[in-house]
C-alpha positions in Angstrom: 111.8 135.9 129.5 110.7 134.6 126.0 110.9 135.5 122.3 108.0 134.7 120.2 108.0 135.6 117.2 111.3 137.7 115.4 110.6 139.0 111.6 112.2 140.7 108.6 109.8 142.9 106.6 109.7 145.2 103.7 108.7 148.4 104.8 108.0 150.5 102.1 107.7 154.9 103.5 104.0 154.4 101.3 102.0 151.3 101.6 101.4 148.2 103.4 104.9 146.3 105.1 105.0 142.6 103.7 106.6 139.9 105.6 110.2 138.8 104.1 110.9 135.9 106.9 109.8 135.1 110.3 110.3 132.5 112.8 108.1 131.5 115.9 108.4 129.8 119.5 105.0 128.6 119.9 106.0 125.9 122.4 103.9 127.3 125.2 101.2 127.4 123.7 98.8 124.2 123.0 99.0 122.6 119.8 95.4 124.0 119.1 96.4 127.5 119.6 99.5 127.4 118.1 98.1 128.5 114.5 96.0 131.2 115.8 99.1 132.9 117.9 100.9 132.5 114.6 98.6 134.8 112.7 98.4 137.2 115.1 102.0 137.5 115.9 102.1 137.6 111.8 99.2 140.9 112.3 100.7 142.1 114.8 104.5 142.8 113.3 102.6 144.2 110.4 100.8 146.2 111.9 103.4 148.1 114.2 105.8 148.4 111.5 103.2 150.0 109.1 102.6 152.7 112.3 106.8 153.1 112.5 108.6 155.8 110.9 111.9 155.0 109.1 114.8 155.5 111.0 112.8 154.9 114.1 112.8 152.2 116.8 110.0 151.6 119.4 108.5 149.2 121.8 104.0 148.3 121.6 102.9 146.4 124.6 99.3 144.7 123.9 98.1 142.2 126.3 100.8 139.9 127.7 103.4 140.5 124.3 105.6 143.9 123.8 106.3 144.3 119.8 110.0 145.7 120.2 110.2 147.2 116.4 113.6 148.8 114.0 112.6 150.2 111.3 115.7 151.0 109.6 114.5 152.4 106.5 117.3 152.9 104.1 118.0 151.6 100.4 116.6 148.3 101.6 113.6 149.6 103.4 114.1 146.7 105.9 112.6 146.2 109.1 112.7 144.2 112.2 110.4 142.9 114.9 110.3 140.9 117.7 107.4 139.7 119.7 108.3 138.9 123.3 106.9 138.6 126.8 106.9 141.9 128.5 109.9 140.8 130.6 112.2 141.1 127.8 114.6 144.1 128.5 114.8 146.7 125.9 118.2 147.2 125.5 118.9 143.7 124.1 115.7 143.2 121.9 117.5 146.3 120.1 120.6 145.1 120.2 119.3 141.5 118.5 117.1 143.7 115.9 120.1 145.4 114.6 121.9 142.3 114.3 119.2 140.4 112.5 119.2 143.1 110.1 122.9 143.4 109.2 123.1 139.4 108.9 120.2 139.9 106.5 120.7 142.2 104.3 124.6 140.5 104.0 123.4 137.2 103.0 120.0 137.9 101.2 120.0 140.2 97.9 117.7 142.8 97.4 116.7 141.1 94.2 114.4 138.6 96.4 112.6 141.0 98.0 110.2 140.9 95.4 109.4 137.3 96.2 109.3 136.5 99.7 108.5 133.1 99.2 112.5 132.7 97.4 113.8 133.5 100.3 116.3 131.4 102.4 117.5 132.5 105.6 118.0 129.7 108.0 119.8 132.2 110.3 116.6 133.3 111.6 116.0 130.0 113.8 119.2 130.6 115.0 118.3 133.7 116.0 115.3 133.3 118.0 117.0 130.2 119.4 120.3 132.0 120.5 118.7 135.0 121.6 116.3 133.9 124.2 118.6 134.8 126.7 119.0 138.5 126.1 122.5 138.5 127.6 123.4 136.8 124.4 122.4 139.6 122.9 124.1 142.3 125.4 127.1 142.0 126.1 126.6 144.8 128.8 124.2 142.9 130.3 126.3 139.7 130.1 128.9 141.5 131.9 126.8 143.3 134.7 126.4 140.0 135.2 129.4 138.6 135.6 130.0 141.3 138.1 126.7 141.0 140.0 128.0 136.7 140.6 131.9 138.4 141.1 129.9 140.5 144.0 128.0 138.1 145.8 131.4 136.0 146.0 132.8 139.1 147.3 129.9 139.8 149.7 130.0 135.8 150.9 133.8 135.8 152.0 133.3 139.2 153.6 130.2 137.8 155.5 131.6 134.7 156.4 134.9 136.7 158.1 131.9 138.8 160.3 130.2 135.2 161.1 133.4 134.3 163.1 133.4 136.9 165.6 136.4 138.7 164.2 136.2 142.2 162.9 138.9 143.7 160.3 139.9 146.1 162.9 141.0 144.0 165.5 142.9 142.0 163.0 144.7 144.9 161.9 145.6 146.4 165.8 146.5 142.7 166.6 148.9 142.2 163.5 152.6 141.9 164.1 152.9 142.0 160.3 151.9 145.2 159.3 154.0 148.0 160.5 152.9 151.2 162.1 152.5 153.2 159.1 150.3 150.9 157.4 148.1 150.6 160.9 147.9 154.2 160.8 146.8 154.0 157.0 144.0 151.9 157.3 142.3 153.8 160.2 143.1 157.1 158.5 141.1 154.9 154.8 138.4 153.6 156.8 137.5 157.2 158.7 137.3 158.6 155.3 135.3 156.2 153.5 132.8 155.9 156.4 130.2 158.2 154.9 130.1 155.7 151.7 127.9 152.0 152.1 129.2 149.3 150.1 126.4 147.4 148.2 
């Protein structure tokens, strides 16, 4: 999964989108290259944004890259894309989009708009630095997968109880520590939850 580019535009409702700030990842791509993926990330963002209503948020695929764009519209008239490998889940390029544009429009005025070349946003690095791993970007998805590793420890110890021969049922008939009731309990648990599968 890989971020390429990530901009902030001004997207007016009439007229062409202009380019506030941008960042680029061009390290997999020859040094030769590098200037000609820059323009056409550049042409690209422009061009989805121009082709995305305010208010509206959508994903353009083209070759290998997926455009992921915000276009939030508003007093500002902001927008945000980013140009990423069609690996990149959805949910997080979002998530980073709206981010980028809160942190933006907190720490740069409106006033600069005017002239993108004033502004300073050093943030942005950080941003397509950080958020190359989308689950820095989705917390969701950073806890699915703390639960998905939380499984497969689960699913290890349980496995590795089966590899020895034993099975939980005999343990439990064989137990001089539980007492009758709680014998009876687990048969009664385990004949009702046969229809489910754990994963």
């Amino acid at each position: 999964m890989k971020i390429y580019s990530i901009s902030v535009l001004l997207a007016p409702p009439s007229g062409s989108s202009v380019v506030l700030i941008n960042a680029n990842d061009l390290s997999s791509f020859s040094f030769y290259q590098r200037s000609s993926v820059s323009e056409f990330m550049s042409f690209f963002s422009k061009t989805v944004v121009d082709r995305t209503a305010q208010g509206q948020r959508q994903s353009v695929q083209e070759n290998n890259y997926t455009a992921h764009i915000y276009n939030r519209g508003g007093a500002e008239q902001l927008a945000a894309v980013i140009v990423t490998d069609q690996e990149y889940p959805v949910r997080p390029a979002f998530s980073l989009l709206a981010k980028l544009l809160d942190e933006f429009t907190a720490k740069v005025p409106q006033s600069s708009f005017a002239n993108p070349a004033s502004i300073s946003f050093p943030d942005i690095t950080t941003f397509l630095q950080k958020y190359q791993d989308p689950r820095q970007a989705d917390t969701i998805m950073k806890v699915q997968q703390e639960l998905d590793e939380t499984k497969i420890v689960l699913h290890k110890t349980i496995e590795s109880v089966l590899q020895r021969g034993e099975k939980l049922e005999d343990l439990v008939g064989r137990s001089t520590a539980l007492s009758a009731q709680s014998k009876m309990f687990y048969k009664t648990a385990k004949k009702q939850n046969s229809c489910c599968v754990i994963m």
